[in-house]
N, CA and C atoms as a LAMMPS dump frame, in Angstrom:
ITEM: TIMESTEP
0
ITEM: NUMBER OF ATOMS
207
ITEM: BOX BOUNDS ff ff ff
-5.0000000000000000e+02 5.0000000000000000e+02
-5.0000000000000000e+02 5.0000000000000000e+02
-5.0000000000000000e+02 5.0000000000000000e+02
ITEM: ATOMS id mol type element x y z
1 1 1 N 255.205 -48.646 -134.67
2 1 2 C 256.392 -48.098 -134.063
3 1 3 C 256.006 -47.217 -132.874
4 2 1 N 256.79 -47.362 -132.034
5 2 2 C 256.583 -46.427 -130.87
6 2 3 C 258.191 -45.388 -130.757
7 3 1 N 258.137 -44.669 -129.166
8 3 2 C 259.32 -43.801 -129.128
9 3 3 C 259.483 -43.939 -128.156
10 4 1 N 260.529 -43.806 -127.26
11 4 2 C 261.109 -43.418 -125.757
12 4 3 C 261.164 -41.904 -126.288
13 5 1 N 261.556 -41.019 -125.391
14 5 2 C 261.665 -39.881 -125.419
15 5 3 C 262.533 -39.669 -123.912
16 6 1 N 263.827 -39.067 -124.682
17 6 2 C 265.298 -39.601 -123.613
18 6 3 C 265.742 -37.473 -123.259
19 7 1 N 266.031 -37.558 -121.83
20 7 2 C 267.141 -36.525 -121.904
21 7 3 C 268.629 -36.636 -121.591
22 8 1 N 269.567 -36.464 -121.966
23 8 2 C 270.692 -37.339 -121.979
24 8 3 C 271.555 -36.092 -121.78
25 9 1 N 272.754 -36.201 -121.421
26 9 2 C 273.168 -35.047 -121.316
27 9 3 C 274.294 -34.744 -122.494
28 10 1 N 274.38 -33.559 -122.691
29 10 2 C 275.186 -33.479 -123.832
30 10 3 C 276.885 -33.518 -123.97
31 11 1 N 277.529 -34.347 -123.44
32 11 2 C 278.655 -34.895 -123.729
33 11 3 C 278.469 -36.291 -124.394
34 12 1 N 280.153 -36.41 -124.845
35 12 2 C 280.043 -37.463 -125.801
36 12 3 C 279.805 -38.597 -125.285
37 13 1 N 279.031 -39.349 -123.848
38 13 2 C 278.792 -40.317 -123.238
39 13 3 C 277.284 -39.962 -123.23
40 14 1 N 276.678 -39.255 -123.857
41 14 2 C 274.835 -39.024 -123.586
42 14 3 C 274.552 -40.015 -122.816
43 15 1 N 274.98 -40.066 -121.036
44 15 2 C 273.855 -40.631 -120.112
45 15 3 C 272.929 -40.014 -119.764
46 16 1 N 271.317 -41.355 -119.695
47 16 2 C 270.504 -40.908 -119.341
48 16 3 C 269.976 -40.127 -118.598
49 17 1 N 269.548 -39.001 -118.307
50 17 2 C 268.754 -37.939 -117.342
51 17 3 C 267.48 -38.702 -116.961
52 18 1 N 266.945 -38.148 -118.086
53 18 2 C 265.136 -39.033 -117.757
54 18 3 C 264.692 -39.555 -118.943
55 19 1 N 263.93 -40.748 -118.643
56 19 2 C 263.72 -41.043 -119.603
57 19 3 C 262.177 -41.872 -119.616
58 20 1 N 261.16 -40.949 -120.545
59 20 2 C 260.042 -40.849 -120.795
60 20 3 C 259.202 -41.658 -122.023
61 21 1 N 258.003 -42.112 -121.817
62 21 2 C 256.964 -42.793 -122.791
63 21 3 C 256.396 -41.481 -123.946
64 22 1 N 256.105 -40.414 -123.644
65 22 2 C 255.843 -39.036 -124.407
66 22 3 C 256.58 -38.279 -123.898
67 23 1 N 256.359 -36.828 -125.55
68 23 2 C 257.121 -35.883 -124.827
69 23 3 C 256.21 -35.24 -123.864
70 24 1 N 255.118 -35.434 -123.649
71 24 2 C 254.544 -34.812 -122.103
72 24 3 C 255.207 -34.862 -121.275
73 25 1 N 255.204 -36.84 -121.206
74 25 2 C 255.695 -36.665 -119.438
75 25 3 C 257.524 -36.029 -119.439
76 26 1 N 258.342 -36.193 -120.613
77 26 2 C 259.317 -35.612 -120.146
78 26 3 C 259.502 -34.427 -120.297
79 27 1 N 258.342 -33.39 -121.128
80 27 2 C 258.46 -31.847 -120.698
81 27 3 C 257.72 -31.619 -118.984
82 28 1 N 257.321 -32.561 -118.369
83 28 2 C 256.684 -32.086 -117.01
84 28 3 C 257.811 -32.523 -116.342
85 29 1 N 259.001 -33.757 -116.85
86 29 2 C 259.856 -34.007 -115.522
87 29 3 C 260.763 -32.733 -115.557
88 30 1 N 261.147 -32.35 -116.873
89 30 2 C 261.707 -31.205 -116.844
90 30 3 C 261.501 -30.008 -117.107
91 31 1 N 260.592 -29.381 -116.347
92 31 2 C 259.987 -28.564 -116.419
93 31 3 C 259.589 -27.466 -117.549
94 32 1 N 259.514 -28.066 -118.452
95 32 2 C 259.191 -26.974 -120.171
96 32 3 C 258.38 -27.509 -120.889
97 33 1 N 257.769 -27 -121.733
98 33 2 C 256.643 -27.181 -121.969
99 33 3 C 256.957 -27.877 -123.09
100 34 1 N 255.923 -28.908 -124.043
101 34 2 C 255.635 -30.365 -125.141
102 34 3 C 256.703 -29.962 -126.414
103 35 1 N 256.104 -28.65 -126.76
104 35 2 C 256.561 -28.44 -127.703
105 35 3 C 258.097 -27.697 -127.758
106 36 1 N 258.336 -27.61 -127.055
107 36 2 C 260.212 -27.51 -126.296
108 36 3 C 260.533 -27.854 -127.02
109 37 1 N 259.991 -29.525 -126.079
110 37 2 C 260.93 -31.025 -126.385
111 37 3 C 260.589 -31.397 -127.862
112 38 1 N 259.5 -30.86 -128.474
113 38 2 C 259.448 -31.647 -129.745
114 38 3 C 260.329 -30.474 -130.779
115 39 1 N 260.271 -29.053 -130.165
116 39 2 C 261.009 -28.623 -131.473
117 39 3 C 262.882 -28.887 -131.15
118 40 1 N 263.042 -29.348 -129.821
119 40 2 C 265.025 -29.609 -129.734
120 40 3 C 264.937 -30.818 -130.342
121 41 1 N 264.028 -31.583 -130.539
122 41 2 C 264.096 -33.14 -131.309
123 41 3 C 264.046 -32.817 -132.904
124 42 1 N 263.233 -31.98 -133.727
125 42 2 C 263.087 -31.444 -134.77
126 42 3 C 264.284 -30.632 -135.283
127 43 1 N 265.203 -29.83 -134.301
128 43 2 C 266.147 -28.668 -134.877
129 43 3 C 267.688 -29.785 -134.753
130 44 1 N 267.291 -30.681 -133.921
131 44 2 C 268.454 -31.825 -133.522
132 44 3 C 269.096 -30.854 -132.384
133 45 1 N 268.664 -29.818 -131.429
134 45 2 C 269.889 -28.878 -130.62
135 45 3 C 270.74 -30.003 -129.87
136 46 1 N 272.179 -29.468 -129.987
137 46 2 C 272.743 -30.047 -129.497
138 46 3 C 273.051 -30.633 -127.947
139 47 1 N 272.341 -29.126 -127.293
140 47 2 C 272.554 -29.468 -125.588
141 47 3 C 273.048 -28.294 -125.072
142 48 1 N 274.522 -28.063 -126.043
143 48 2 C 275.381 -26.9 -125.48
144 48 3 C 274.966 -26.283 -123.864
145 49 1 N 274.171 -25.507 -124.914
146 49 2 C 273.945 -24.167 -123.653
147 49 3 C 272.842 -24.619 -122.451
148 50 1 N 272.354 -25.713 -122.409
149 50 2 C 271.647 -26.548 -121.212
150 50 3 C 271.918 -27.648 -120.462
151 51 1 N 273.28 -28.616 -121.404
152 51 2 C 273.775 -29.22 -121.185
153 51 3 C 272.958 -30.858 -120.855
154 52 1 N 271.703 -30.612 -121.24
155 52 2 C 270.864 -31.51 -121.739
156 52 3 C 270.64 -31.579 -123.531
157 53 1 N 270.135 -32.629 -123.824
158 53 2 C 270.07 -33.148 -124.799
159 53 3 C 268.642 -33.841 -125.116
160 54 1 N 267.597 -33.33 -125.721
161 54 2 C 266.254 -34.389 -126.164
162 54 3 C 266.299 -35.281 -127.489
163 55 1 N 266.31 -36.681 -127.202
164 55 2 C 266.745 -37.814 -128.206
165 55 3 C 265.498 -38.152 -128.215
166 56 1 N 264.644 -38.804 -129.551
167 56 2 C 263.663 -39.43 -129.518
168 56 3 C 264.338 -40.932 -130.099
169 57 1 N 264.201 -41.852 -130.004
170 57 2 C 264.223 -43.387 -129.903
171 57 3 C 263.038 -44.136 -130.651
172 58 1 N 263.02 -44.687 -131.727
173 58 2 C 262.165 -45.285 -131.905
174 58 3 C 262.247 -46.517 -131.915
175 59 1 N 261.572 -47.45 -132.004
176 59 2 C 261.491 -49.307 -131.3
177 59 3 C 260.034 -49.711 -131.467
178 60 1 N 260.08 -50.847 -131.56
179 60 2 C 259.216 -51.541 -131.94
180 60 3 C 258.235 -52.506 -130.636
181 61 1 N 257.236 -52.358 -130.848
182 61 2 C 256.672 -52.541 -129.154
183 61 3 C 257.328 -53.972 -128.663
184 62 1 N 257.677 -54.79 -129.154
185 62 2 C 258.091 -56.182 -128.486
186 62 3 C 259.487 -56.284 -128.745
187 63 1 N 260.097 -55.175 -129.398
188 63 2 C 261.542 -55.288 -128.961
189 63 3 C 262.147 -54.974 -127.312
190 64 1 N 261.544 -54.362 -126.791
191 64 2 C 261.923 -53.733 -125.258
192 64 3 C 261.586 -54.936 -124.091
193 65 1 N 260.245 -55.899 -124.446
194 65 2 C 259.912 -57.14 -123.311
195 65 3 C 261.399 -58.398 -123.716
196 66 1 N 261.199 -58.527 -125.148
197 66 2 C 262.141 -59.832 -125.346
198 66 3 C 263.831 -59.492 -124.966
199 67 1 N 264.254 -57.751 -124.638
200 67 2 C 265.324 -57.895 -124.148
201 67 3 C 265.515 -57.871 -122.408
202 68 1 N 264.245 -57.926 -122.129
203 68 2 C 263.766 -57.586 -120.547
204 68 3 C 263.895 -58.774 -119.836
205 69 1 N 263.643 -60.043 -121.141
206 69 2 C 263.318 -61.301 -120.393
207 69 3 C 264.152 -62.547 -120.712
């Protein structure tokens, strides 16, 4: 199993912000540091007060090519 690691914004349409392979690269697009993003994924925060949202995604490595192609 693998993960996307999504920032979405927190209304009830969660469109994508950024959307990352680790939470590295998406604590560097948005500027805060790994464990931020892994404890708003752990506490589930909702967004509220940032109005972002960190979703982790999990998928299976050949589910993402066979809908690509």
């Amino acid at each position: 199993m693998r993960y996307l690691w999504l920032a979405v914004t927190s209304d009830e349409y969660e469109l994508p912000i950024f959307i990352a392979d680790t939470a590295r690269e998406l604590a560097k697009k948005l500027g805060l540091n790994e464990n931020s993003i892994r404890s708003a994924v752990a506490r589930k925060n909702s967004g509220r007060n940032t109005g972002i949202k960190i979703v982790r995604v999990k998928y299976k490595k050949g589910d993402l090519d066979e809908q690509l192609n």
